[in-house]
N, C-alpha and C positions, 0 to 999 in steps of 0.2 A: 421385508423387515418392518412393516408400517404397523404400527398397535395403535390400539384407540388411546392412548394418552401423548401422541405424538404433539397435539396441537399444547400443550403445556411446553412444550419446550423453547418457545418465546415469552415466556414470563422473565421479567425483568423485578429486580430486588433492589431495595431503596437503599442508599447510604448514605450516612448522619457524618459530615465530615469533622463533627465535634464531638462525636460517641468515640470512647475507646473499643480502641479491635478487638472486633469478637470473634473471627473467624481466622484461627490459626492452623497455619499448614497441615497435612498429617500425611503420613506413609500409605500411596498409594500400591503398595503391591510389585509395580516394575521395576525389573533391571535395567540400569540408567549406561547407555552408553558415552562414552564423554570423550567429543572431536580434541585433537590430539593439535589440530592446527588456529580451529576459532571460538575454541570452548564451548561449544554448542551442546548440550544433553541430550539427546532422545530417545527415545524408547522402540524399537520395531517390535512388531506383533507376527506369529506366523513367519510365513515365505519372504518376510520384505528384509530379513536379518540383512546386514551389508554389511562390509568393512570400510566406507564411505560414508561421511557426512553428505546428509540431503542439502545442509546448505551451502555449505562453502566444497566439496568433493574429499576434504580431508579424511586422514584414518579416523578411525573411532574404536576407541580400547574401552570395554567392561568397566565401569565405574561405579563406585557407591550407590545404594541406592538412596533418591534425595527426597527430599520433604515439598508435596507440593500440594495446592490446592485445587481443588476437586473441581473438574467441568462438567462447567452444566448444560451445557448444548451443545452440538456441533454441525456444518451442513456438511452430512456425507456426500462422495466425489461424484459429480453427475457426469463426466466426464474422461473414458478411461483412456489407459497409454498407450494406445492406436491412434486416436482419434486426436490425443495430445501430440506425437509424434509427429500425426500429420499439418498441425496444425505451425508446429516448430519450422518444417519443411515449405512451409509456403511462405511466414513470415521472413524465412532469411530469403527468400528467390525473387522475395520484391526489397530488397534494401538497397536503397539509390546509390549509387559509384562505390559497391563494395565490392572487392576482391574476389578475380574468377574463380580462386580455387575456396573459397569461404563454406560453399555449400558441402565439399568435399571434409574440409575441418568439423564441422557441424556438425557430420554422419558417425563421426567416429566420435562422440562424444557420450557422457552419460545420463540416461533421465533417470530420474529420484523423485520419489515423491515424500511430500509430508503434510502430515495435517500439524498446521504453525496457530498457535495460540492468540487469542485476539481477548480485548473489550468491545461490548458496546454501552456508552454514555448515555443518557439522557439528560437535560437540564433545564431550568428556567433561568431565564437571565434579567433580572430588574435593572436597564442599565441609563446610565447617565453620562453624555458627551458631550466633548466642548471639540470643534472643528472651523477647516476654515477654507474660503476659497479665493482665486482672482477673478477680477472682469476689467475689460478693456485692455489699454498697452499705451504705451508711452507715459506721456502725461494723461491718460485719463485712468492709467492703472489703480485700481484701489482693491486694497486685501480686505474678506468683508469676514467675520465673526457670526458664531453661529454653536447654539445650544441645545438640548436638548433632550428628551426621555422616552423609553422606548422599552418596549420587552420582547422578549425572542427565546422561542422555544428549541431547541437541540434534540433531534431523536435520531437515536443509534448511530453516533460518533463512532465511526470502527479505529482502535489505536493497539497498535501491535504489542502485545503483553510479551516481546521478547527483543532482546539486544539482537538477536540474530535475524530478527525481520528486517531488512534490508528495506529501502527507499522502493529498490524494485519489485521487491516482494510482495509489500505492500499495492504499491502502484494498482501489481496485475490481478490482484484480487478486489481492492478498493470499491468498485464501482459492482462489483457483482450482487453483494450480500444484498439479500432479502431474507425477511425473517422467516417470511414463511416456507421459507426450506430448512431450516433450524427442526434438528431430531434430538430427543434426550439423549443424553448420553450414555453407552453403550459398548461395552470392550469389543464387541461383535465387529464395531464396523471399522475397526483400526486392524482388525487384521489383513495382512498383506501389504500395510501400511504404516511407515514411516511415522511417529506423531513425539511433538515437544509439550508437554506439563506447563502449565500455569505457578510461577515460583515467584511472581510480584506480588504484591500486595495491593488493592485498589487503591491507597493512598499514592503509590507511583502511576500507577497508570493517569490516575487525575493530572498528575504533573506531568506526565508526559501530554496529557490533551490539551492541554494549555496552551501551547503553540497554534498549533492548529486552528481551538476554538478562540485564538485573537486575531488570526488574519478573518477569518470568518465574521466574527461580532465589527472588527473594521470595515470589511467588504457588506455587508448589513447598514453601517453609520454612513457611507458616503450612497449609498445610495437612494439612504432615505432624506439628505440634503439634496438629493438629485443637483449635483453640478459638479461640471467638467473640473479638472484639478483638486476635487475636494482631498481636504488635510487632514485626516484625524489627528488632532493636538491631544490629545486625552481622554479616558472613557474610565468607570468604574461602576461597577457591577455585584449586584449580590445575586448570588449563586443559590437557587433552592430546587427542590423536587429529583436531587440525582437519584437516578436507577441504573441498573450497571446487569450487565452478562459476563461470565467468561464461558468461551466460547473456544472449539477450535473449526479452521476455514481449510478447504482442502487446496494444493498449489502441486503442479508437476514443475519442476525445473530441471533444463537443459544443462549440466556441464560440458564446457569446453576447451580446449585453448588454441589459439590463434597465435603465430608464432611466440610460441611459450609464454602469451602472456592469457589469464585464464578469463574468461567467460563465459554468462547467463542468459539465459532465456526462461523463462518464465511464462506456465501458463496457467491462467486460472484453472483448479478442478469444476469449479459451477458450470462455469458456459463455455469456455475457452479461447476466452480473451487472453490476449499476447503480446509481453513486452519481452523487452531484451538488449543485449547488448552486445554490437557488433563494430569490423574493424571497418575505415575506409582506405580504398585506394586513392594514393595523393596523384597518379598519371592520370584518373580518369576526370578525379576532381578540376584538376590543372587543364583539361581537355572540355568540360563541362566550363569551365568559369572563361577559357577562350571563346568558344561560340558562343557565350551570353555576350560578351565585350563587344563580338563583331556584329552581332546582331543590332544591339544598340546605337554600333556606329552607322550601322545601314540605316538604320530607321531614322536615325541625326541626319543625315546626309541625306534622305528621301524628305524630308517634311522641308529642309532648306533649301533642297531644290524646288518645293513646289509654293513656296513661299507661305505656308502656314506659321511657322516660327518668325 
């Protein structure tokens, strides 16, 4: 499916956060299905129709169709539902003092896929901090003050352009994106597949990166004090050069549930990286944190017999 205008599909488009909006939603064409349990809209293409939501495993009834804006790239799934399946199967066989019959729950569960909507950010940041650290202890403790100017660049911030991206969702695709797997976009490559529309507006997404881009710009100011305990007390920043994608990323997830209470698993479609969430057994845990204990008492009792302590 490769055309020679594939490498356009990392272009990134500038946003003036003081221009009024010029890019208003319009009627893409699909029938919107609409989860019945965590309001989630998506779309299937082809063989992928289901009576399940991809994200939460909910029903999903026929829904209006909604107004959404147009995507402009996507990385179609490098990654198919074999190789994902497998991939699910190995992650739960190594999770530390988890329940024997856990992998049997897991088997009987459902994969879904979907391509989940994303940004990517780009920014300048002109910023200005005031911080603070300690040295010494007791009486010689003194809290020292400390200023400062700095700029920092931000490229392709990925921030999930839907309510329904979950913490884990994100997580297990987070680390994969590269641009240069980004293909224009194309109805061709969603079929078979699950995918959610872009319905934000880039002014939200901004606010949603906000978060994000302030533990960031903090973890950037204490580093460039280089010293232990550093404080960020304050910082401010002017914001210029945003460029922005919408985007969709491709994810398989695991539903299942574990007595009756439900769980995910999650695997990136890029490479097939894997997070997830699983139960623990309290006998084995209780059995595990015993032999730490005793082990430790041995070792206490070996060093004070040999008079090291």
């Amino acid at each position: 499916m490769a055309t020679d205008d594939d490498h356009k599909a990392a272009t990134e488009f500038p946003f003036n956060p003081n221009a009024p909006m010029a890019e208003p939603p319009g009627l893409q064409g699909d029938q919107v299905h609409q989860c019945e349990t965590c309001g989630g809209g998506v779309i299937f293409t082809g063989p992928a129709l289901s009576e399940n939501c991809p994200y939460c495993n909910g029903s999903v009834v026929l829904g209006i169709e909604d107004k959404a804006y147009a995507t402009m790239a996507l990385v179609p799934f490098r990654v198919d539902q074999k190789y994902a399946t497998n991939r699910i199967t190995d992650w739960v066989s190594r999770r530390f003092a988890a329940p024997n019959d856990l992998a049997s729950f897991a088997a009987e569960g459902r994969v879904a896929n979907i391509y989940a909507p994303f940004w990517t950010f780009d920014s300048r940041e002109a910023i200005e901090y005031w911080a603070s650290y300690t040295t010494g202890s007791g009486d010689n403790r003194r809290r020292h003050h400390v200023s400062g100017k700095m700029d920092v660049y931000f490229d392709d911030l990925l921030v999930p352009a839907s309510d329904h991206v979950t913490p884990l969702i994100r997580d297990g695709i987070l680390h994969d994106f590269r641009p240069e797997y980004l293909r224009p976009y194309r109805a061709g490559y969603l079929a078979g597949f699950a995918a959610e529309r872009h319905t934000m507006p880039v002014r939200k997404g901004l606010r949603l990166n906000a978060q994000d881009k302030d533990l960031l710009i903090r973890n950037k100011i204490r580093k460039r004090v280089g010293k232990r305990n550093t404080q960020v007390d304050r910082y401010r920043t002017d914001t210029t050069g945003i460029h922005y994608r919408r985007i969709l990323l491709p994810v398989w997830i695991l539903h299942y549930s574990y007595r009756d209470k439900p769980k995910k698993v999650v695997v990136s479609g890029i490479d097939g990286r894997t997070f997830g969430e699983r139960p623990f057994c309290p006998w084995k845990l209780a059995g595990y944190s015993a032999i730490l204990t005793t082990l430790v008492m041995a070792l206490g009792l070996v060093w004070g017999a040999t008079g090291i302590l």
